[in-house]
C-alpha positions as a printed Julia matrix, in Angstrom:
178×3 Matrix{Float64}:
 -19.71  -10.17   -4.22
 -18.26   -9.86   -7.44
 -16.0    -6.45   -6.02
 -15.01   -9.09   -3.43
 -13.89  -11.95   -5.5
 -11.96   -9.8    -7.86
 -10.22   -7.56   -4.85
  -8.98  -11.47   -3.84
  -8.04  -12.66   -7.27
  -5.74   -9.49   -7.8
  -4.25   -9.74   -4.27
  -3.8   -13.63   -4.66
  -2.11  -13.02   -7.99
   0.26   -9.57   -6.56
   0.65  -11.32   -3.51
   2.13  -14.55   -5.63
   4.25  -12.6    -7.79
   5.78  -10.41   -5.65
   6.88  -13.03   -3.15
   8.35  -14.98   -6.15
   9.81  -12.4    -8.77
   9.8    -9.7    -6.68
   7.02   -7.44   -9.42
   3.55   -6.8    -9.54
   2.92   -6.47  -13.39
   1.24   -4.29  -15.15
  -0.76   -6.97  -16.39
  -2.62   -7.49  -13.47
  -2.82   -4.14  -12.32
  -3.89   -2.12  -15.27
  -6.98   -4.1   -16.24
  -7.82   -4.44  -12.01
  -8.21   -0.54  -12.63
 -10.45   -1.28  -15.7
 -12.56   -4.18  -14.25
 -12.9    -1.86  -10.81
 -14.11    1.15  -12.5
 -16.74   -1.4   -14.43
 -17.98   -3.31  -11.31
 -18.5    -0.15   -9.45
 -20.73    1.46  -12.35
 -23.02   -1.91  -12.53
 -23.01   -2.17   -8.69
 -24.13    1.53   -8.19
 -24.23    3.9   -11.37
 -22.11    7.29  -10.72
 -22.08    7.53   -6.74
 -20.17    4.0    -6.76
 -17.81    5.04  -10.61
 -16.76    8.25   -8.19
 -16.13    6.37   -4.84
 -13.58    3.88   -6.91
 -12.02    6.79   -8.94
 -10.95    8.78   -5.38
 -10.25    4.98   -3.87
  -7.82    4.27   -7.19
  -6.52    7.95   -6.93
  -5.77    7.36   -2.85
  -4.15    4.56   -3.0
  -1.73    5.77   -6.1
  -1.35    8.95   -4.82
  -0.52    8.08   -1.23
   2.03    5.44   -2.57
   3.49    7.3    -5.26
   4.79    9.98   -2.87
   7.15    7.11   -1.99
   7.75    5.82   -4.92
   9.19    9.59   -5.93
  12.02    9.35   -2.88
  13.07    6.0    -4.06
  11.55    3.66   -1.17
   8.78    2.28   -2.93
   8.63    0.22   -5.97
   5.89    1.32   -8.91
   4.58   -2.02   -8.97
   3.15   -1.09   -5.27
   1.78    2.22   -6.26
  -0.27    0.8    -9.04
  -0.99   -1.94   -7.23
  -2.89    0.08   -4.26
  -4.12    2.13   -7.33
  -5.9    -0.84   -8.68
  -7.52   -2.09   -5.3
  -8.62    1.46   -4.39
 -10.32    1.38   -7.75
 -11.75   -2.1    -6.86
 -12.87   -1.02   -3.56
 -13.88    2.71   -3.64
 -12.9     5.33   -0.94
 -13.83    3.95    2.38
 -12.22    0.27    2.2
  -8.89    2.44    0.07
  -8.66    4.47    3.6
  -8.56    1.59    6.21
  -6.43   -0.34    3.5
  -3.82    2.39    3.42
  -4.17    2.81    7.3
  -3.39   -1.09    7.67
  -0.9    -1.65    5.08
   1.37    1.27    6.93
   0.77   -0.83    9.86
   1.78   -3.65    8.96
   4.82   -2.51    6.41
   6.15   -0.88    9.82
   5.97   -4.21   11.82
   7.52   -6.05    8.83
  10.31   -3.3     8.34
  11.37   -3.65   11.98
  11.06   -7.05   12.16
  13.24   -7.62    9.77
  15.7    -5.23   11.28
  15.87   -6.72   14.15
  16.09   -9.84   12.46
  19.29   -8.71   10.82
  20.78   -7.11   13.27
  20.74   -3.68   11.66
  18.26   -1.93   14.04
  20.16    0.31   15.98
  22.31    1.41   12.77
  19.0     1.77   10.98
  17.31    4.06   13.06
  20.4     6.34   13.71
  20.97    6.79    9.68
  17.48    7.92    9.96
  17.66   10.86   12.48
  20.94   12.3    10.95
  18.77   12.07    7.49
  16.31   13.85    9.49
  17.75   15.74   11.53
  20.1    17.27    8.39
  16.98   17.62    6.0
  14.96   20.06    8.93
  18.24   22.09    9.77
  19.31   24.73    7.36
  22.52   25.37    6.38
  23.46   21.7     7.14
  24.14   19.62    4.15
  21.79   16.81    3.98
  23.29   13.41    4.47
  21.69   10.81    2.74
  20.91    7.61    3.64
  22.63    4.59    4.1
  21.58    1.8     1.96
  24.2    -1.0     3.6
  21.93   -0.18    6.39
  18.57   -0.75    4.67
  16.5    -4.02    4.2
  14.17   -4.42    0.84
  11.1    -6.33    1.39
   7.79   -6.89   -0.86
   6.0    -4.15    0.4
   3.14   -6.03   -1.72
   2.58   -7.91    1.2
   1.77   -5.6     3.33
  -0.44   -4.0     0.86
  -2.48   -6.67    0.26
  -2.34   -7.52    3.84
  -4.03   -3.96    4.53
  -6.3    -4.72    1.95
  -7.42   -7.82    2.92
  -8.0    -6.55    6.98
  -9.86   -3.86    5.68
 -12.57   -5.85    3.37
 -12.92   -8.39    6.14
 -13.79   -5.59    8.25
 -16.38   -4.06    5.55
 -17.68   -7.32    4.74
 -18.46   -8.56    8.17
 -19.74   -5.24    9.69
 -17.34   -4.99   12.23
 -16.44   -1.73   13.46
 -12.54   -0.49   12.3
 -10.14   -1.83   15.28
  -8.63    2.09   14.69
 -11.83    3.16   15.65
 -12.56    5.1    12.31
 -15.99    4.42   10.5
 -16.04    5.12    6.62
């Protein structure tokens, strides 16, 4: 229970923040890391220390790949980091699962929303189409064409479906069992 009430302390607080300033800081995130690796240890010894050290390491790693092309802030990627760590391996999984989910329903939501949809999605196949083809220059993308939003959201959104689904034994509405 304690695991629980921190994981919704830390996404209360990123959720807050990032809808407000628009950052996650590293003062909630680093010592989430911290307090996750502890929690784990007194919950379970080394079984439950390794299942929060691969969650923390998931949810960086997965996020950080986008935080290297540009498209993802590192607020987010340390963010994931630190509920992984607060979560372990299984919840991290159906978190990241959720949270691409639901970033993807936001993203074209708010495309269509804008009105850039159809402008959107065709800078994206001449990105992609020019990155697979060699010989072809790449073209990069378009940012008049792009739409930020606080992709914190959507993590803790993923976050929050998945320990609901832990916590209340219901099967994974993917179908996946951790």
């Amino acid at each position: 229970m304690l695991t629980l009430g921190a994981s919704a302390a830390v996404m209360a607080s990123a959720l807050y923040t990032d809808l407000r300033k628009g950052v996650i800081p590293n003062a909630l995130t680093y010592p989430a890391v911290f307090l996750g690796v502890a929690l784990a240890y007194a919950a379970g010894g080394t079984d439950q220390v390794i299942s929060s050290v691969l969650g923390c390491g998931l949810g960086f790693g997965v996020l950080f790949l986008g935080f290297m092309f540009g498209g993802i802030g590192g607020g987010d990627v340390k963010l994931a980091g630190a509920l992984g760590a607060l979560t372990g391996l299984g919840v991290t999984v159906l978190g990241l699962l959720y949270m691409g989910l639901l970033s993807g329903a936001m993203a074209l939501a708010i495309m269509i929303w804008k009105g850039k949809l159809l402008a959107s999605l065709k800078n994206m196949w001449r990105f992609m189409y020019t990155s697979l083809i060699p010989f072809l220059e790449t073209e990069s993308l378009d940012a008049e064409n792009s739409e930020k939003f606080p992709l914190g959201v959507a993590i803790v959104g993923g976050w929050a479906w998945a320990l609901v689904e832990q916590y209340r034994g219901v099967s994974s509405i993917l179908g996946i069992d951790l």
